[in-house]
N, C-alpha and C positions, 0 to 999 in steps of 0.2 A: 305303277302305284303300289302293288304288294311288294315289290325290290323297298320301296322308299318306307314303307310300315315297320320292313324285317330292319333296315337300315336304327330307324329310328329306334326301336326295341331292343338292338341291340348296343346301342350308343346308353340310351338310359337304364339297361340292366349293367353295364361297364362304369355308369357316373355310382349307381346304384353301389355298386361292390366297392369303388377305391374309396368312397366315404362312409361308409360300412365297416370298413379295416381302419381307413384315419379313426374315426370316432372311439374304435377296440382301442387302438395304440395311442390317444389322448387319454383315454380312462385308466389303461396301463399303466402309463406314466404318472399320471395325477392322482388316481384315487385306488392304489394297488388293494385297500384295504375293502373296496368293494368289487373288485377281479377278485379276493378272496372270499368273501362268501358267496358270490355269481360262481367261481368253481367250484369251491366243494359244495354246491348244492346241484352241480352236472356229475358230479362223484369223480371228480378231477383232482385228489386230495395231495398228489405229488405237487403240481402247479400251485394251488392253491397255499402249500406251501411255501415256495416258492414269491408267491404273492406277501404272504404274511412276512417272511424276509423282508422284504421290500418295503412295507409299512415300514415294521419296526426302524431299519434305516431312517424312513422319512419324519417318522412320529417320537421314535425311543418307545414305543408300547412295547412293554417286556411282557405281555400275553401273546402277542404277535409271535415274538422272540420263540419263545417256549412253543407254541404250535411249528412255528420252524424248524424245530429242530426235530421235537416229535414226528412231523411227519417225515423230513428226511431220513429218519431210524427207520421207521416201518420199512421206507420206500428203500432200503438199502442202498441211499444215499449217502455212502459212510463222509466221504468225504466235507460234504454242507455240511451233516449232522455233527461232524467233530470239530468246525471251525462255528458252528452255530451254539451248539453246549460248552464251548468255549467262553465264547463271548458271554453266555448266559452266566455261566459260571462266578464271573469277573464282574458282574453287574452290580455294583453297589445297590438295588432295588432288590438282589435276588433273596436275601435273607427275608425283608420284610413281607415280598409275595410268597413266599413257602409259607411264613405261619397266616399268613392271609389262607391260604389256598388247606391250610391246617385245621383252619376254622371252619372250614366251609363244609367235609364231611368227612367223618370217620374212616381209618385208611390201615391195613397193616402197619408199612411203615411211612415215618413221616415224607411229606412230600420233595424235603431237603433230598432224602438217602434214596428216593424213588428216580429224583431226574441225576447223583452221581453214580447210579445205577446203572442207569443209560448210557451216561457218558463215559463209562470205563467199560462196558461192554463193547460201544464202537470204537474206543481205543485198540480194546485186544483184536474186535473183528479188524480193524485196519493193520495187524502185525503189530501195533506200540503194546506191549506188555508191560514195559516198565512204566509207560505213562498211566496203562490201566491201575497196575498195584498203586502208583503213587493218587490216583483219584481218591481208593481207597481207603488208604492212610488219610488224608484230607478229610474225608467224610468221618473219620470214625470219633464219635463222643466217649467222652469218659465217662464212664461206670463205677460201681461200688468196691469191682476190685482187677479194675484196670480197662480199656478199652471195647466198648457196644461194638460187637461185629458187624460192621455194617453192610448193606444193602449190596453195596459193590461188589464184596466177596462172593457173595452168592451167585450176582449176576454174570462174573468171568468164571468162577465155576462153572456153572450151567454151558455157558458157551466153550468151554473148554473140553467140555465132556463130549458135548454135542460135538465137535468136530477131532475128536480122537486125536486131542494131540498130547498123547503120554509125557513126550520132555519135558512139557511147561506143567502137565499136571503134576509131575515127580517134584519141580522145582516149586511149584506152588502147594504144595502140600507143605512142604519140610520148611517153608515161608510159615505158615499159619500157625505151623506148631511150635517156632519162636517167635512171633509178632507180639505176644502180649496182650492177647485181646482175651476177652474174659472167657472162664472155660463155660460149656454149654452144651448140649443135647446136639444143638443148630452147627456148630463148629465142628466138633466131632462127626456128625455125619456127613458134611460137606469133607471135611480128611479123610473120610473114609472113601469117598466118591471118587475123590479125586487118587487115591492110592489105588482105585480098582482100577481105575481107568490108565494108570500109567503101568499097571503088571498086566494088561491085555495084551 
């Protein structure tokens, strides 16, 4: 009798589990945009990622999109994160969510030069330097007396510093100082930054 209970108990803890996983992997499939907030609220925020990907695919929701790529940044996901800021990039929607996202709260810089910030820092962290500077150029608005330094510049700075690599900072210096961007407080000590960091 007790063989025929453990029997039983272990048949419906076994039915228990394969439809336990089916139901995960229906939901997965069908509704990835609540696998997304079901993970990041287990603080699963690479998955969840992940997940948001997978909406946007299924939906076009370019918030999905943008959580996508964001979280693969953090998560040192270069490679999603630069075929995901990619993609965002090229979104005919993506202009009109930046000044949406413009409106919404007061910000340094606008939200446009914030996410090709991003996206040309995971260019240089993945070795594309030339792709980083060229985000840059992309992103930068015209000014009163010649090109707004954008966002980009600072953020492959920053990262260029941070990982001590003199050549590009020597060659990225003597870039800025003929690029044509407007002169600046901000510009000049980003050349500065980056000329210490290539005589180290």
């Amino acid at each position: 009798m007790g063989k025929l209970i453990m029997k039983t108990a272990l048949i419906t803890l076994s039915v228990t589990f394969v439809l336990a996983i089916s139901v995960f992997g229906i939901v997965s499939f069908s509704a990835p945009g609540a696998m997304m907030s079901f993970s990041a609220s287990l603080g699963m925020e690479s998955v969840s990622g992940d997940y948001a990907f997978a909406e946007y695919e299924r939906s076009g929701n370019l918030s999905c999109l943008v959580r996508a790529a964001e979280t693969a940044e953090k998560a040192n996901a270069l490679s999603s994160a630069d075929e995901r800021f990619t993609l965002l990039l090229k979104d005919e929607k993506f202009p009109a969510y930046c000044a949406e996202k413009d409106g919404e709260a007061a910000a340094p810089v606008s939200y446009k030069q914030y996410v090709y910030g991003l996206a040309a820092g995971v260019k240089y962290r993945l070795g594309d330097r030339e792709g980083a500077l060229r985000l840059a150029l992309e992103s930068a608005e015209e000014g009163a007396s010649g090109k707004k330094l954008p966002y980009a510049v600072i953020e492959i700075a920053v990262k260029a510093q941070e990982k001590k690599d003199a050549p590009f900072c020597k060659t990225f210096a003597e870039w800025l100082r003929t690029s044509g961007f407007e002169e600046s407080k901000t510009l000049q000590d980003i050349i500065n930054l980056l000329e210490e960091c290539a005589n180290e």
